[in-house]
N, C-alpha and C positions, 0 to 999 in steps of 0.2 A: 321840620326837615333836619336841625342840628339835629338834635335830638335823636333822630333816628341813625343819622352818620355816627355821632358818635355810641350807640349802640351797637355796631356793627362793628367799630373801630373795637369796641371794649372785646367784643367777643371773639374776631380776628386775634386779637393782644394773647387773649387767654388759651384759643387754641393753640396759635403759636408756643405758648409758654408751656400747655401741659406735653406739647412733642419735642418741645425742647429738654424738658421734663423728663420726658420717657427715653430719650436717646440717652441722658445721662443716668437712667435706671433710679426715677425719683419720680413721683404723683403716680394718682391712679393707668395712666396712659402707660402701656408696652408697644414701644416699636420692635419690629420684629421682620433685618431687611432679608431679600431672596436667599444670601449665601447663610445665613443664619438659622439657628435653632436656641429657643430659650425654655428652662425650666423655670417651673416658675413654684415658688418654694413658699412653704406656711408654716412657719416657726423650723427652719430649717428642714422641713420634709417637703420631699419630692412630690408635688400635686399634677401638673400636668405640660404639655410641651407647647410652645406657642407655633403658630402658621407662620408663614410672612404676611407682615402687614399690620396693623394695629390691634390689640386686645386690651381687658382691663383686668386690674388685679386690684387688692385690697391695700390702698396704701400703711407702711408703715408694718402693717403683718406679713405680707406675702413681699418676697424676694425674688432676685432671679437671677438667673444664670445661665452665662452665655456659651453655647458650642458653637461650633463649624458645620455647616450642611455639606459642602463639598467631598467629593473624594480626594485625598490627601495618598502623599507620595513619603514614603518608609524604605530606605535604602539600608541593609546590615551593612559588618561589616565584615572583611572575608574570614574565610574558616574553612580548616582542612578538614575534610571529610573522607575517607575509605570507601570505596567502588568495592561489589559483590565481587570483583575478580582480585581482591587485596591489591591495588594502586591507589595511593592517595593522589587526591583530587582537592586545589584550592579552589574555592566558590565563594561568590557572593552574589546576592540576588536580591531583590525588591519588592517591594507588596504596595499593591492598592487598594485602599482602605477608606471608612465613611464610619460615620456613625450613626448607626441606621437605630435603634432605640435609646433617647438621651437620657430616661430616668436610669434603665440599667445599666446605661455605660457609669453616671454618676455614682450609684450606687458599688460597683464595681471598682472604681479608680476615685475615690476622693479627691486624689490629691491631684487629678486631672490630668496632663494631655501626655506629659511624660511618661507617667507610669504606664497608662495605653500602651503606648509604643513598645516600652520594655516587654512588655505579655505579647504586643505583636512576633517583636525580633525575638522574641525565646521560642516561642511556638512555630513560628518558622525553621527557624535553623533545626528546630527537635526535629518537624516532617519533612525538613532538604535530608536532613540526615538521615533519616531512618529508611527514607524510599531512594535515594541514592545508595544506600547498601545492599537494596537489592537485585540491582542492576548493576551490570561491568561497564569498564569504561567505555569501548566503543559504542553502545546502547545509550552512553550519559551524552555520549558528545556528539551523536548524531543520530543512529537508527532510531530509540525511541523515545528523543530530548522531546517533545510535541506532545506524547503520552504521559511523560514521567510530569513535567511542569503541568500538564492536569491534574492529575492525580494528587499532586502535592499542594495547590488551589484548593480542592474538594475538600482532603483534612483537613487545611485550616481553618475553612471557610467553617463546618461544621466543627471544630473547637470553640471557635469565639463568637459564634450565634450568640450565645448566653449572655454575653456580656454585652450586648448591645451593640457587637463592633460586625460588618457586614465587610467581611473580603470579595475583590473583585476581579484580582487576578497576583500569583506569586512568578515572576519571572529569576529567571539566573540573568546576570550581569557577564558575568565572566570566568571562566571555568580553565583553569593552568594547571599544571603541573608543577610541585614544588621545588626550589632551587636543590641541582643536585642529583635528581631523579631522571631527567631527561634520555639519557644515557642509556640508562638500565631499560625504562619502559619503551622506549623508541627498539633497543636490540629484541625484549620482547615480542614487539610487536611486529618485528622482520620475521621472527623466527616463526610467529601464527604467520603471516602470511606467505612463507613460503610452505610449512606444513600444508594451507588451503591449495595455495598452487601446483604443488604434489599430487596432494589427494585428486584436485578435479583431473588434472593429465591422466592418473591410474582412470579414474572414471570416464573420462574420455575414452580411453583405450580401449577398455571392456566393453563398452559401448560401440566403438567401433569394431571392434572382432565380433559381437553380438549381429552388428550391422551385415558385418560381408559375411558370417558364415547362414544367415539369414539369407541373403542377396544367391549365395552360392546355393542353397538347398533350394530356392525357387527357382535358379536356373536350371539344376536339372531336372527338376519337376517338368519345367517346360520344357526341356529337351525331348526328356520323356513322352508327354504326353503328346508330343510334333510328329516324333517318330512311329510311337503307336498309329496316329490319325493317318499316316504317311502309307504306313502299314496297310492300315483299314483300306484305305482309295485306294493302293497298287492291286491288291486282293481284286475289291470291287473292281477297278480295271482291268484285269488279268481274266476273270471269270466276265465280266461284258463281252471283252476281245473272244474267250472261249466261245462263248453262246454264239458271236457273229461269226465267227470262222465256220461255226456248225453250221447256222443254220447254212452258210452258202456253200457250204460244200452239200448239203441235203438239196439242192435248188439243182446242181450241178458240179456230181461225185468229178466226173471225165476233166475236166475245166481245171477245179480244185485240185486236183493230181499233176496234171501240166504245169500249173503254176509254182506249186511246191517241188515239181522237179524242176524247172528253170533258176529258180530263187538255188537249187542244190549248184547247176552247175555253175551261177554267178557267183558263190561262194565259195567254191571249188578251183575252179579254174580261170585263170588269168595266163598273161603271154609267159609267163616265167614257169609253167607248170608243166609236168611233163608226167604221162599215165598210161601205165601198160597194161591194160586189159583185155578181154576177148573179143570181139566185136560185137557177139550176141550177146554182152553183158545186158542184165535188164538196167542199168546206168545208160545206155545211150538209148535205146530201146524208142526215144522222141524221135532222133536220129533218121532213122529210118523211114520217116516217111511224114506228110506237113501236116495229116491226120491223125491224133492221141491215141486212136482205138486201133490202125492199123500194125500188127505185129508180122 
């Protein structure tokens, strides 16, 4: 039963020893924790990259070497840049970055995490700068800030594939105007916007004469067409009234004559009227008797 304990003790001892071993990058054993990535090297060449977790290598031939898994945080530093409308613009912006293949980053940057960096910030500022000159200032600083900062992600991202290096995203920090300039490009930019506010009033305006002389042709269109319809129905009324007055005078010529002389002398005569005629005018000729046909 000793025996066996200390069997067990001995080989507790040894594992302990060869992870102990391997943490300090010594025996066959590689540790290899979450945030980490290791190359693991044979007579100084690049052979292959470790998991997290334990692997084995050839002691004494093979080597290693350690990266960073994480995505790591790259802040430039600021630099004046030229907006497509000639305004300089001071900027500085950030990159987030990983090392996404460790033999070609190795192979790329020997001398390790530094010079990384340096090929990050140069390659940046080349594609701040190049796509912020295509663009004016108002477009940098708001309309198509959301666009532009994509765009300039995308170059870099696909610059430094090769290298082993994976971008995840290029932000601006902080975007000024240089000591000095204030002044000048704030007067310009009063003088654009009152140019726009010019412009839309005239466009207003036209707009609105477009409107009422629009407004005004459809009204007498409708006029038109009210009066015509107006037209139409008086006619057709005029010629119904025709037809009935006919036929009733066809019904009864005698009747129809009495009425249309009465209707004469009600619009003829009133108390203020005064009429010399002959007695046997055919005008009173009703007169004469409470019978139409008696003459």
């Amino acid at each position: 039963m000793r025996r066996v304990l200390l069997g067990l003790l001995l080989v507790a001892a040894a594992m302990t020893g060869l992870v102990a071993a391997g943490n300090l990058g010594l025996g066959p054993l590689v540790i290899t924790r979450e945030d980490q990535q290791k190359v693991i090297l044979f007579l100084s060449r690049a052979q292959r990259v470790t998991s997290p977790g334990a692997s084995l290598r050839w002691p004494l031939l093979e080597t290693e070497q350690t990266y960073d898994r994480r995505w790591l945080y790259l802040n430039t530093k600021a630099d004046t840049i030229p907006t497509g409308d000639g305004e300089q613009l001071t900027v500085d912006n950030y990159a987030i970055w990983r090392i996404q293949d460790a033999i070609a980053f190795r192979r790329t940057f020997p001398e390790g995490l530094a010079a990384a960096e340096t090929a990050i910030d140069r390659a940046v500022r080349d594609d701040v700068r190049e796509v912020l000159g295509r663009h004016t200032l108002g477009q940098v600083l708001d309309a198509q800030r959301a666009a532009i900062m994509g765009e300039i992600t995308k170059r870099t991202r696909a610059k430094l594939l090769s290298f082993g290096i994976e971008i995840a995203d290029v932000r601006i920090n902080r975007t000024e105007l240089p000591p000095g300039t204030e002044e000048s490009v704030y007067a310009r930019m009063k003088t654009e916007r009152e140019r726009l506010g010019r412009k839309s009033r005239a466009e207003g305006e036209e707009r609105a004469r477009r409107i009422r002389a629009e407004a005004d042709r459809d009204g007498r269109v409708i006029v038109a067409n009210a009066l015509r319809d107006a037209e139409i129905a008086r006619g057709i009324g005029d010629a119904e009234a025709a037809r009935i007055y006919g036929e009733a005078y066809a019904i009864d010529p005698g009747f129809y004559e009495f009425q249309r002389s009465l209707e004469a002398y009600r619009k003829s005569i009133d108390e203020n009227t005064t009429l010399v005629l002959s007695p046997d005018a055919e005008f009173f000729r009703f007169f004469e008797s409470a019978t139409p046909d008696a003459r």
